[in-house]
C-alpha positions in Angstrom: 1.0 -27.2 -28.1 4.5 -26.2 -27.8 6.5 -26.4 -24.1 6.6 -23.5 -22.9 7.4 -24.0 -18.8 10.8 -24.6 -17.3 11.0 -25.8 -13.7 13.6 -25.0 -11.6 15.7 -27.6 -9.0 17.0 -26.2 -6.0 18.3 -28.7 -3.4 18.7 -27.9 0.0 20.7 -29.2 3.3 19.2 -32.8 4.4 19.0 -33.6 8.5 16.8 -34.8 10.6 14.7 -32.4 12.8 13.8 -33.0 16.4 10.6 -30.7 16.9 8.0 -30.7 19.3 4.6 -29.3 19.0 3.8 -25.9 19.8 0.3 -25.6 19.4 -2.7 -27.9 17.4 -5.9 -26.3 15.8 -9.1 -27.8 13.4 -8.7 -25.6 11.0 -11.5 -27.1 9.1 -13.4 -30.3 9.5 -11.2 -33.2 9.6 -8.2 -30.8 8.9 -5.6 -30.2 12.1 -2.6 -27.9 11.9 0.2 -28.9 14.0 2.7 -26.2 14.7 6.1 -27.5 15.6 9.2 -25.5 16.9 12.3 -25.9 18.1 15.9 -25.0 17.4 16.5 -27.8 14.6 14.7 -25.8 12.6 17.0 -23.4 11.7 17.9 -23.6 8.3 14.5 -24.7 7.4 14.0 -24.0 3.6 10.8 -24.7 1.2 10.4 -22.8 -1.7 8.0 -24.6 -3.7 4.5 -25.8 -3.5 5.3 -29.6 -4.5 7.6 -29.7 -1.6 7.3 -31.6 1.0 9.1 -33.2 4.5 8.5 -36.7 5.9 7.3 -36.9 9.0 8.5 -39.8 11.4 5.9 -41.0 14.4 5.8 -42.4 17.6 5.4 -46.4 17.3 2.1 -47.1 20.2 4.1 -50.9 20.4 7.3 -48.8 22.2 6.3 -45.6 22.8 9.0 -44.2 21.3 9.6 -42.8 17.3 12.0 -45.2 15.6 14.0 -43.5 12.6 15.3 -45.5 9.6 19.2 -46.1 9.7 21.8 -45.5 6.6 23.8 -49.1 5.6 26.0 -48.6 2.7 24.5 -45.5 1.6 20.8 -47.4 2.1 18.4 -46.5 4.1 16.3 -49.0 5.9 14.6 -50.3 9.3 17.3 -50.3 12.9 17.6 -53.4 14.6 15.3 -53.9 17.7 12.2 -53.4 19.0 9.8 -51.2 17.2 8.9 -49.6 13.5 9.4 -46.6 11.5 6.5 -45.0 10.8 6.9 -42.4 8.1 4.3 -40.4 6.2 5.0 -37.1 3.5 3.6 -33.5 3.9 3.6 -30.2 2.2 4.8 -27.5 4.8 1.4 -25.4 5.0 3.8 -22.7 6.7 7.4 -22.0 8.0 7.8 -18.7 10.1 11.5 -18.4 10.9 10.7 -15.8 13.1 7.8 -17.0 15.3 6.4 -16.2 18.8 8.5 -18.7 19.5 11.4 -18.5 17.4 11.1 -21.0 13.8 7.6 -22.3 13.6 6.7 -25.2 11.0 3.1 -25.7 10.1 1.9 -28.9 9.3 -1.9 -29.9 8.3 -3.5 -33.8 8.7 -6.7 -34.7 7.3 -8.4 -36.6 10.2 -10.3 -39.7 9.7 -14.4 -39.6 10.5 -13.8 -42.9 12.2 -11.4 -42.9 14.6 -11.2 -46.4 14.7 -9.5 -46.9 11.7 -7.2 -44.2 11.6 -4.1 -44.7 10.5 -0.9 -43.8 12.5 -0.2 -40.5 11.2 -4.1 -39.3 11.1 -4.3 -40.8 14.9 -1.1 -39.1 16.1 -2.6 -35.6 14.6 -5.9 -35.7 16.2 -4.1 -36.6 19.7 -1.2 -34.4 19.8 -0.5 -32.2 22.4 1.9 -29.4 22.9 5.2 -30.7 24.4 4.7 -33.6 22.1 7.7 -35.1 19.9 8.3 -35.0 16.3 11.4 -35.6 14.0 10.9 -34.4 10.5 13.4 -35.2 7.4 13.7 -32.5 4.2 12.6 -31.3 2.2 15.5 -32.8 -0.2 14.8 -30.2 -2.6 11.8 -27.5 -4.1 11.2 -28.0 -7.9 10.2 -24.3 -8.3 7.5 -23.7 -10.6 8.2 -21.6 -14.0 7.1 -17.6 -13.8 5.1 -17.3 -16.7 2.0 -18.8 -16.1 -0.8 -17.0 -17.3 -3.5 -19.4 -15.9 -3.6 -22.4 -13.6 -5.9 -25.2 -13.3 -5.7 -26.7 -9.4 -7.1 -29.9 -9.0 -6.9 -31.3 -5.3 -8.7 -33.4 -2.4 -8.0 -32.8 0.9 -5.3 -34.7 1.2 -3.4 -31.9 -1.3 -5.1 -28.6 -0.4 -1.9 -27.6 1.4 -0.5 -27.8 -1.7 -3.0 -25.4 -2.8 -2.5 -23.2 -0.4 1.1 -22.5 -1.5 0.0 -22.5 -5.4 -2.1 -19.6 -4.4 0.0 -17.6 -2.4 2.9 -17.9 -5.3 0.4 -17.2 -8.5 -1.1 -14.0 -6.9 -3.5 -12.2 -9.2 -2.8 -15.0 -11.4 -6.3 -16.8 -12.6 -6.7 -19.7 -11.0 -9.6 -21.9 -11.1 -9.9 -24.8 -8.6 -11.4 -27.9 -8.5 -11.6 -30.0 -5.2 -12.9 -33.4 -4.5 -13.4 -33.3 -0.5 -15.5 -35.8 1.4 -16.7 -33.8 3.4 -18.6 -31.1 2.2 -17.7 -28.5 4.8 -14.1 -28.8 4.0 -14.4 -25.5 1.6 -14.4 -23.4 5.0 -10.3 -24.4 4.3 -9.7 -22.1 1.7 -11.8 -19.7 2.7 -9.3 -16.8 3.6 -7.9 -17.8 0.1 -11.1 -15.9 -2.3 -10.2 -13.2 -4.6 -11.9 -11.9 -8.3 -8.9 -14.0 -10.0 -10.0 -17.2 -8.2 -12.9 -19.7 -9.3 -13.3 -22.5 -6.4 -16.0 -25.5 -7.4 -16.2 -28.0 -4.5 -17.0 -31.4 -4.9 -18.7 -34.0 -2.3 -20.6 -37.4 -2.9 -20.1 -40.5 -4.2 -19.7 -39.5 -8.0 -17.7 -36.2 -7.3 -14.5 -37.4 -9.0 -16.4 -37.7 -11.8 -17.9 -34.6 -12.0 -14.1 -32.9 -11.4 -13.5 -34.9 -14.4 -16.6 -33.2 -16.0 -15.7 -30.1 -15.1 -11.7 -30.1 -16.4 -13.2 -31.5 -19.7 -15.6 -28.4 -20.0 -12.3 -25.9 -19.2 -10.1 -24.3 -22.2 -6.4 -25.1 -21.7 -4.3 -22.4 -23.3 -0.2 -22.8 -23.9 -0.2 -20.3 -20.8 -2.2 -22.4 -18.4 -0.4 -24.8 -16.0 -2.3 -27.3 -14.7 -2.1 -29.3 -11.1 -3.1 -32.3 -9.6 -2.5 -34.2 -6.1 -4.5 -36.2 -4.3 -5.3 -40.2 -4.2 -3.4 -41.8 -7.3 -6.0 -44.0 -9.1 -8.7 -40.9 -9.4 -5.7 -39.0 -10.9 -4.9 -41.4 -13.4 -7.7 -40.5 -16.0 -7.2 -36.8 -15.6 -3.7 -37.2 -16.4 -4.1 -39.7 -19.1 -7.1 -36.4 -20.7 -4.3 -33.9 -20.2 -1.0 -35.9 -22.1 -2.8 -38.3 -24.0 -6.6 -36.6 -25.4 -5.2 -32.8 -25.7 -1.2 -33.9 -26.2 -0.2 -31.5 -23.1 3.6 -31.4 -22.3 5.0 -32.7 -19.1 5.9 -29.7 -18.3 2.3 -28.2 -18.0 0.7 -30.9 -16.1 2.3 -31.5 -12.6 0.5 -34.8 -11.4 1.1 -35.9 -8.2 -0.3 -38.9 -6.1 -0.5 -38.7 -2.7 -2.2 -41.7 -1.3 -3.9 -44.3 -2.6 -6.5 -46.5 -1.8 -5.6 -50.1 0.0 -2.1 -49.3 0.2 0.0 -47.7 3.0 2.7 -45.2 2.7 2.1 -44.9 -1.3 5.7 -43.6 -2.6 4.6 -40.4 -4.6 7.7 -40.4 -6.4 6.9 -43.4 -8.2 5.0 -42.7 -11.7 1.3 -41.6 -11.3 0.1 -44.2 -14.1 2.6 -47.1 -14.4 1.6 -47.7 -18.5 2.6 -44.1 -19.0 5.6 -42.8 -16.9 6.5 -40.1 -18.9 
């Protein structure tokens, strides 16, 4: 197949935001959208669905969030007491003119077990209004090419922001959507989100990442159709190596993302999704 999609790089102003939370709701099991405000966020841009801002936490050991400092042009961990705790997320929303003037939605998936949340996850469920939060980017949006006829979205819950924004950009666009969620309530998510142009199969159990798997294998990819992925790296991996490897897809027309991974902290999803094929 030939390339037929060109991406677009915008960059935008980088600072640190101090925000504090406006408001929290479940908007789905294990899903909670924290809505931040405050005057930092003028100036707020995201233009893409791939974007996404990194979230700094309060450390429990000190009680206070700890932000990474700049030596020599590198960033990395402040003398003294306490850590930087950092995790990435995909703006669900920014309203620049809200209730309560600029209003930033973010969404956490919530672990079942408390007890071994992590601390992003464990500040989400708790959060209160009043509560800080100092949020970095995004650096820049890489804005998707306009024409796409048809679009593949492959997601877990980690990544259905991400899907959010895909929709509201494609439109009438056929989409079809395949989502691997743990839970299998989580499709109450996307529910404001049906239309005729949109096919949504949910996934839950033990094999559903194979049976997304299945179900991509059974789809016909045209030149026109642009196909995403996000979610935890290593079920990614064979998708990916289907799309570029078995049907010789572009770059271009697969945008793979990893967003966590499983046993390891803070994955950095810039790093390539499958290490033997970086392209």
């Amino acid at each position: 197949m030939s390339n037929r999609f060109e991406w677009t790089r915008v960059m935008h102003e980088t600072k640190r935001r101090h925000l504090t939370v406006l408001r929290t709701e479940l908007v789905a099991p294990r899903m909670q959208r924290i809505t931040l405000g405050g005057a930092d966020l003028e100036g707020f841009a995201s233009l893409a669905p791939g974007d996404h801002v990194k979230a700094f936490f309060p450390d429990p050991s000190v009680g206070e969030i700890v932000t990474p400092v700049v030596v020599d042009g590198r960033t990395q961990q402040p003398e003294g007491p306490g850590e930087v705790i950092a995790r990435d997320y995909t703006p669900f929303a920014f309203r620049p003119d809200g209730e309560n003037g600029p209003e930033l939605d973010l969404d956490f998936v919530l672990h079942a077990d408390a007890a071994h949340s992590g601390p992003a996850a464990s500040w989400a469920a708790n959060a209160r209004p009043g509560d800080p939060l100092i949020i970095g980017g995004p650096r820049g949006s890489r804005v998707p090419p306009r024409d796409i006829e048809r679009a593949i979205l492959i997601a877990d819950e980690s990544a259905l922001p991400s899907v959010t924004r895909w929709l509201d950009l494609l439109g009438d666009t056929e989409v079809v959507g395949l989502f691997s969620t743990l839970d299998p309530a989580t499709p109450s998510y996307l529910s404001g989100y049906a239309a005729d142009s949109r096919e949504f199969r949910w996934f839950s159990g033990e094999d559903r990442d194979n049976r997304v798997a299945e179900a991509l294998a059974a789809l016909e990819i045209t030149e026109g159709t642009l196909v995403f992925l996000a979610g935890e790296a290593g079920s990614l991996i064979p998708l990916r190596r289907y799309l570029r490897r078995e049907l010789g897809l572009p770059k271009e027309q697969v945008d793979a993302h990893g967003y966590w991974k499983k046993g390891e902290a803070n994955l950095d999803h810039h790093a390539p999704l499958d290490p033997s094929d970086p392209d």
